[in-house]
C-alpha positions in Angstrom: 0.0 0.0 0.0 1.4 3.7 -0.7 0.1 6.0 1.9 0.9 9.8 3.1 4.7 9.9 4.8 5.6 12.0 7.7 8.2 14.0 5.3 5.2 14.5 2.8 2.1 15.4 5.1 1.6 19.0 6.6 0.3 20.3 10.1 -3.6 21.4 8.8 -3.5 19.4 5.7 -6.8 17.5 5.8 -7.1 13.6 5.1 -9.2 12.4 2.5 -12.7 12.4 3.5 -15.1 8.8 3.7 -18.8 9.9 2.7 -21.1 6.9 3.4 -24.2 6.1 2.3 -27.5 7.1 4.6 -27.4 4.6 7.5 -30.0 1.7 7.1 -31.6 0.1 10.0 -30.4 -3.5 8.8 -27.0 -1.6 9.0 -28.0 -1.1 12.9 -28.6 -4.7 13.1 -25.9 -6.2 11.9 -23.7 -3.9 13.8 -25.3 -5.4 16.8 -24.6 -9.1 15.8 -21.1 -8.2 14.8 -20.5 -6.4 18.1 -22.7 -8.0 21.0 -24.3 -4.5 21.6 -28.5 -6.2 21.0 -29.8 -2.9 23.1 -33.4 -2.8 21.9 -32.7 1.3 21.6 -30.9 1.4 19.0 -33.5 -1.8 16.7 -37.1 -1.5 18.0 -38.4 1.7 17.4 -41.2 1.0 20.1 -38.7 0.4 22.7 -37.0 4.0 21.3 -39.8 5.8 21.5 -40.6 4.8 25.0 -37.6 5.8 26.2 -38.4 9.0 24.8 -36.1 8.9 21.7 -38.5 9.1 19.3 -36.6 6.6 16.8 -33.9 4.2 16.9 -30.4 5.4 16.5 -26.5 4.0 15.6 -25.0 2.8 18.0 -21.8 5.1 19.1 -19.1 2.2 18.8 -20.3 2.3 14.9 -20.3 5.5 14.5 -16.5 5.3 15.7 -15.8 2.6 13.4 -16.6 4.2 10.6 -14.2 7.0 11.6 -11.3 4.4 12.0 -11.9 3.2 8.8 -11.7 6.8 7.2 -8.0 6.5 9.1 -6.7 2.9 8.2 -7.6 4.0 4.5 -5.4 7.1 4.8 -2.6 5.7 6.7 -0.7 2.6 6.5 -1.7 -0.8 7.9 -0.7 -1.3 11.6 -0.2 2.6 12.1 -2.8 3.3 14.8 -1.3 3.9 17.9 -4.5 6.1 20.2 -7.7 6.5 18.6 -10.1 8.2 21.5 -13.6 10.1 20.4 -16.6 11.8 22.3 -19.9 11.0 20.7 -21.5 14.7 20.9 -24.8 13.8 18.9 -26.9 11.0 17.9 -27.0 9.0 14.0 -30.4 8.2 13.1 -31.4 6.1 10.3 -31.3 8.1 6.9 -28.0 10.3 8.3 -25.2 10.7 5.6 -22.6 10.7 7.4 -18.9 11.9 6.1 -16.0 11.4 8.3 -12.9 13.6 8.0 -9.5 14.3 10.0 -7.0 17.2 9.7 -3.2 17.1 10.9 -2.9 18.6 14.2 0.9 17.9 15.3 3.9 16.2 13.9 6.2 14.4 16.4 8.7 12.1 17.1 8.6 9.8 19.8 9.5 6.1 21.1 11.5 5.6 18.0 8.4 6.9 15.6 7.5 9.7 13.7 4.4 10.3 14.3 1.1 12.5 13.4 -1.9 13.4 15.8 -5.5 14.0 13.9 -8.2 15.7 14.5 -11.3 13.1 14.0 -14.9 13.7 12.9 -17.9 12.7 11.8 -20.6 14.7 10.5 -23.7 14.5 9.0 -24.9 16.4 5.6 -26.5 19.1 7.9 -22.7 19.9 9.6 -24.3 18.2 12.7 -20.9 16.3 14.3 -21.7 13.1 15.7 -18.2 12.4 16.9 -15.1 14.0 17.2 -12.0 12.7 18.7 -8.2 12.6 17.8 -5.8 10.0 16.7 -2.3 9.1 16.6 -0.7 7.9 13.8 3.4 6.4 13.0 4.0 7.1 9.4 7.0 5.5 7.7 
């Protein structure tokens, strides 16, 4: 795989972007076989709604995966050394979600050089459902 190398990449330069297709509600389910995460809030709408929800919505461990994959397409395989996140909004079903991350730092330490991103994920409206940093080695 080529990727971005620290000599190459620039504090604020932005990472290529991941737009994904409106989240499903079979998306939602799947996600909760894969992950063990069967909370009835985020699949039966009834149990949602009387929670006072109004809808079912993504579970926040998806959310975050979908920003880690934005990342491991970017940089190279086995890079990722800290990925942390705050989930600051809720996904609903329909949401077009894009995840982004910009440079914040280049460093060198334990041996690596090493880049720390700024991580989010939005929706079309500019809502941010998660934002977070990560730390990245780059050959």
């Amino acid at each position: 795989m080529t990727g971005p190398t620290y000599e190459a990449v620039r504090v604020g330069e932005a990472i290529p972007p991941l737009t994904l297709p409106p989240v499903a509600r079979g998306t939602l389910a799947l996600f909760a076989v894969a992950s063990g995460d069967h909370n009835p809030i985020h699949l039966d709408p009834g149990v949602a709604r009387a929670a006072g929800m109004g809808d079912v919505f993504a579970q926040g461990m998806l959310v975050m995966a979908w920003a880690g994959r934005a990342l491991s397409a970017w940089a190279p395989r086995g890079s990722l050394r800290q990925f942390g996140v705050r989930f600051t909004s809720l996904t609903r079903p329909g949401d077009v979600l894009t995840c982004s991350g910009t440079i914040l730092e280049k460093r060198e330490e334990e041996g690596e050089r090493r880049v720390r991103l700024r991580v989010e994920v939005a929706d079309a409206g500019g809502d941010v459902k998660l934002a977070g940093q990560a730390l990245v080695a780059l050959p």
